[in-house]
Structures are given as C-alpha cells and as structure tokens.
N, CA, C and O of each residue as an XYZ file, in Angstrom:
308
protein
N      21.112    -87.417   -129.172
C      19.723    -87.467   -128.776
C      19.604    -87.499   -127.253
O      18.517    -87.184   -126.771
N      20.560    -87.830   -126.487
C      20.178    -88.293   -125.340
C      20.332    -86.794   -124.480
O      19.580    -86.407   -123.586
N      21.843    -85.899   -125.168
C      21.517    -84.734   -124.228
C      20.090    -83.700   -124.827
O      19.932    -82.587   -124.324
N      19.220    -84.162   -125.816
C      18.393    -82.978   -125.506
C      16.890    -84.044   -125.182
O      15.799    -83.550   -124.900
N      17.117    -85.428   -125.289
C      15.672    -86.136   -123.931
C      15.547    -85.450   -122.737
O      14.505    -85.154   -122.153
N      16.992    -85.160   -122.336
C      16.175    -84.121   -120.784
C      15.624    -83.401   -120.665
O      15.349    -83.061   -119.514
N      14.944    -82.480   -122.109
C      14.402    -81.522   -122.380
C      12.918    -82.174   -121.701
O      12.613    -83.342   -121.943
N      11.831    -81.073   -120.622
C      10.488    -81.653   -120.720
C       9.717    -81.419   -121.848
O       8.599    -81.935   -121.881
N      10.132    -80.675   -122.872
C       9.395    -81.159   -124.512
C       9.855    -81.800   -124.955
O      10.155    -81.273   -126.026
N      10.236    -82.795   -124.937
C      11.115    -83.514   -125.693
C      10.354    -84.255   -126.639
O       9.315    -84.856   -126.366
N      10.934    -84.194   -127.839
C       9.482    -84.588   -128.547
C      10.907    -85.773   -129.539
O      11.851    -85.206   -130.090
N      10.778    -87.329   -129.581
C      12.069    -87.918   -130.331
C      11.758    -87.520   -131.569
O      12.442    -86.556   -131.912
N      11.107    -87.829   -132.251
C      10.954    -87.815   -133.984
C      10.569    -86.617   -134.200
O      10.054    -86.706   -135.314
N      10.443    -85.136   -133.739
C      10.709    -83.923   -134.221
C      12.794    -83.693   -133.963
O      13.427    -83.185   -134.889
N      13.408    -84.063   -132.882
C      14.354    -84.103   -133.068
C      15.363    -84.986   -133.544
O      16.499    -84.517   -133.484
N      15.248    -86.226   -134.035
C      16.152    -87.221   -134.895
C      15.669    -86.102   -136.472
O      16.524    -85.961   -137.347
N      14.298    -85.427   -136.625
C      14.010    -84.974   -138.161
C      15.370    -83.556   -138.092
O      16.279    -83.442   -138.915
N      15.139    -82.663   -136.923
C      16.274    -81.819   -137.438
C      17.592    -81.642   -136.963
O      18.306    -80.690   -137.278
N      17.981    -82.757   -136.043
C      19.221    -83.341   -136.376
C      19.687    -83.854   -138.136
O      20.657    -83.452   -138.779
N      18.986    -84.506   -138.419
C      19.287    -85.060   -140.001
C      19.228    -83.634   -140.947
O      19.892    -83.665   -141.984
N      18.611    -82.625   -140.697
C      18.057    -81.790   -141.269
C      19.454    -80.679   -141.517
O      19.800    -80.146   -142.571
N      19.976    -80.586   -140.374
C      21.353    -79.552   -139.986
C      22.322    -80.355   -140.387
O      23.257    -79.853   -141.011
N      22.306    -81.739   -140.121
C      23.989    -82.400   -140.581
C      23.834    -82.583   -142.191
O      24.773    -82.813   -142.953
N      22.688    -82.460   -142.503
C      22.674    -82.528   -144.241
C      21.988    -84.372   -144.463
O      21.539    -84.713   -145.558
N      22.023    -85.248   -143.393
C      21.682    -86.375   -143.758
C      20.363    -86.486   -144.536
O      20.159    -87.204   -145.515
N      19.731    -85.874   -144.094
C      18.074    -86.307   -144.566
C      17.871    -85.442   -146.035
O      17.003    -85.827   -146.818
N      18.855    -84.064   -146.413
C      18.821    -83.206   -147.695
C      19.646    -83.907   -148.812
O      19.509    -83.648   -150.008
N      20.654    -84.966   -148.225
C      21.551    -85.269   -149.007
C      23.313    -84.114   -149.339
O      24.303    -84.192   -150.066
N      22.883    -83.361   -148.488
C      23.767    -81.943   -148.800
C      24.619    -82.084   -147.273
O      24.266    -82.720   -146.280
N      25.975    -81.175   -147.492
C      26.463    -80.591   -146.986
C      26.282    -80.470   -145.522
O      27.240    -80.835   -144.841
N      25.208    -80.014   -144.897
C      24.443    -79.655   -143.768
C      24.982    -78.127   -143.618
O      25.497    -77.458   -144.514
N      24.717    -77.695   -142.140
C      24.972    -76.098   -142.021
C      26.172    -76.312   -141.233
O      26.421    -77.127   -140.344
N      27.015    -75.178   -141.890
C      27.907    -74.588   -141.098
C      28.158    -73.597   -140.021
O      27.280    -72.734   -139.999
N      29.152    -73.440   -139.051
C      28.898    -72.697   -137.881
C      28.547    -71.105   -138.598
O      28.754    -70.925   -139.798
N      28.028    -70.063   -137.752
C      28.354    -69.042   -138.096
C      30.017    -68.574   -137.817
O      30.813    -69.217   -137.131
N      30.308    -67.258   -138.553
C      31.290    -66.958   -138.362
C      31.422    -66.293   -136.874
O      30.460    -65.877   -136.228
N      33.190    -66.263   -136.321
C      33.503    -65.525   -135.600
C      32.603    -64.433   -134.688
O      32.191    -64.583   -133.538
N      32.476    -63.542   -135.389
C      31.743    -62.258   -135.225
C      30.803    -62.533   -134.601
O      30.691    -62.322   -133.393
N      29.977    -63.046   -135.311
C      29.019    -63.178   -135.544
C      28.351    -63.799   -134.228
O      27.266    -63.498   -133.730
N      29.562    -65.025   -133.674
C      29.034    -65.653   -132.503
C      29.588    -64.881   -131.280
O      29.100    -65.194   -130.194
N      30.681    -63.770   -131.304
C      30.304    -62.890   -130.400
C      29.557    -61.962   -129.918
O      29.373    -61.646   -128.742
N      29.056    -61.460   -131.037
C      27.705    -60.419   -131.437
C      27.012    -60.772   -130.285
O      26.971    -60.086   -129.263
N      26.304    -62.167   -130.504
C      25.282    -62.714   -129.778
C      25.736    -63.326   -128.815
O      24.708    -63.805   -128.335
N      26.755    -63.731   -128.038
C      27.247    -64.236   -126.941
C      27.453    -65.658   -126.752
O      27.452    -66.292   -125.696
N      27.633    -66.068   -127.960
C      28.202    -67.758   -127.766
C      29.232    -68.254   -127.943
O      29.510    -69.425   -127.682
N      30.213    -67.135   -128.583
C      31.642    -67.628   -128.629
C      31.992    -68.695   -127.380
O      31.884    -68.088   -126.314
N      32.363    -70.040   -127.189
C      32.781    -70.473   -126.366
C      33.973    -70.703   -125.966
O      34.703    -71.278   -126.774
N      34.732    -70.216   -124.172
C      36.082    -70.283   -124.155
C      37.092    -69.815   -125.096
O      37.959    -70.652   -125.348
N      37.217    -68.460   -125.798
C      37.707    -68.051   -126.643
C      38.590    -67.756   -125.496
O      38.269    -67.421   -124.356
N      40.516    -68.063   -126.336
C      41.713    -68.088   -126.054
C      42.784    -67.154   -127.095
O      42.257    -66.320   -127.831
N      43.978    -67.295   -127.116
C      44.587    -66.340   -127.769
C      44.510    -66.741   -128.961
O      44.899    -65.787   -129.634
N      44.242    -67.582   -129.635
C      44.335    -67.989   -130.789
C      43.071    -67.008   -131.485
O      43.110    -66.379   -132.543
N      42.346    -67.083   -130.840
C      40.763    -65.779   -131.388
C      41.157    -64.946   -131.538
O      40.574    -64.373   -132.459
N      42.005    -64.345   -131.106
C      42.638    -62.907   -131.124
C      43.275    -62.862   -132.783
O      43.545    -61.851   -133.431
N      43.352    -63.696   -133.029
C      44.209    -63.339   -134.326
C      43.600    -62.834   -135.373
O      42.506    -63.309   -135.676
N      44.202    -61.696   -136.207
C      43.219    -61.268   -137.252
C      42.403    -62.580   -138.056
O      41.201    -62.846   -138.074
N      43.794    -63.410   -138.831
C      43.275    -64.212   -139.420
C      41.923    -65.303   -139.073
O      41.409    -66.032   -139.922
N      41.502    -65.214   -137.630
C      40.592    -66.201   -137.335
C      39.400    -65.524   -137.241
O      39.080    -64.741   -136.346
N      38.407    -66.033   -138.715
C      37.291    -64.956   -138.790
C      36.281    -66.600   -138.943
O      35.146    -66.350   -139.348
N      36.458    -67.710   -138.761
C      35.556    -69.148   -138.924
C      35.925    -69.986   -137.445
O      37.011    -69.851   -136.881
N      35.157    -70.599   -137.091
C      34.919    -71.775   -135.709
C      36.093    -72.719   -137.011
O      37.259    -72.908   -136.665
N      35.658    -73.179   -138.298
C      36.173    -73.960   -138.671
C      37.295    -73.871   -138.645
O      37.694    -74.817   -137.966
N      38.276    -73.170   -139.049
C      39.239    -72.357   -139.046
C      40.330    -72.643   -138.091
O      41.426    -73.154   -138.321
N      39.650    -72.065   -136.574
C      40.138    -72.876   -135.260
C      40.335    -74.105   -135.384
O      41.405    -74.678   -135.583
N      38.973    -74.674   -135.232
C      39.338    -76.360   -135.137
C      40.448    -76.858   -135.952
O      41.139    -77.692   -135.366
N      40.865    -76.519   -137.355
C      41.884    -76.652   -138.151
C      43.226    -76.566   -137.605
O      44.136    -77.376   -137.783
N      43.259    -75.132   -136.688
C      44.214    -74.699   -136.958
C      44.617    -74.997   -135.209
O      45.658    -74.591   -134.694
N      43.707    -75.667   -134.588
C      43.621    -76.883   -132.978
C      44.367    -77.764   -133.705
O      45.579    -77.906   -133.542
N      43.412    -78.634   -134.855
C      43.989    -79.901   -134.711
C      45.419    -79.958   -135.446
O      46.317    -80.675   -135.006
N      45.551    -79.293   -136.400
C      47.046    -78.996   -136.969
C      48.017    -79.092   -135.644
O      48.647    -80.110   -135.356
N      48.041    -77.765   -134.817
C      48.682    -77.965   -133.898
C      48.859    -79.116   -133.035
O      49.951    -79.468   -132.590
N      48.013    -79.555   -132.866
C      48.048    -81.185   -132.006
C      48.859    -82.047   -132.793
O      49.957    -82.523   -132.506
N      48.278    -82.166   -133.672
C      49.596    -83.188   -134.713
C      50.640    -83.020   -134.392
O      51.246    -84.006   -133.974
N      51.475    -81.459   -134.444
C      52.952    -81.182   -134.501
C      53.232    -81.789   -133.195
O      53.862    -82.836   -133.047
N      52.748    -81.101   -132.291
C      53.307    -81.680   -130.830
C      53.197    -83.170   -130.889
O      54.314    -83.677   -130.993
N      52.414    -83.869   -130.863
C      52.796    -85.060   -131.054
C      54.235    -85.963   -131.925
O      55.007    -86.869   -131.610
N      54.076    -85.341   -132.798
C      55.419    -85.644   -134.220
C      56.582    -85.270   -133.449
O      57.701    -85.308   -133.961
C-alpha cells in the first residue's frame, strides 16, 4: 500500500479492495497469475531479462522464479 499512496489519486479503500481482489484474498481463489513470457514482451514489461529467458523452455515468469530459486538452493548446498 505504501508504494502506490504516492500516487496523487490515491484513493486507500479502492486499493486495499483490488489488492485483495488480484491475490485471490477477498474471492477466496487462487488470485491472478503473471502473464506469460511473450506476452510480457509483446507489450514491453519483461523486466531485466537475462540468459536464462533465452531458453526455449521458459515460456512463464513462474517458471523463472522456480527455476531462480532452485538454482539458489544448489549453490548454497
């Protein structure tokens, strides 16, 4: 909440409603998932994409993060 108060619309109780709304809290569900890959280059939000994007197999954000934090584990172990 606090990085989008700097907004000058900032309106609190339209945004605590669709915060709850996207993480699934307030539906009871799931919430939304990222779009795919593509999809966020299409439109220009891929962020800091590295060699790991390059790979056929990486067509989900989720995917990455998985396949980030997997890797972090090993190096550590």
């Amino acid at each position: 909440m606090a990085l989008f108060s700097r907004s000058p619309d900032f309106n609190e109780s339209m945004t605590l409603y669709q915060v709850k709304h996207i993480t699934g809290e307030s539906t009871g569900g799931e919430g939304y998932t990222p779009p795919e890959c593509g999809t966020m280059r299409t439109n220009g939000i891929c962020y800091n994409p590295d060699s790991l994007c390059a790979r056929e197999w990486m067509t989900h954000p989720l995917k990455y993060y998985r396949a980030k934090t997997r890797s972090g584990k090993e190096k550590k172990e």
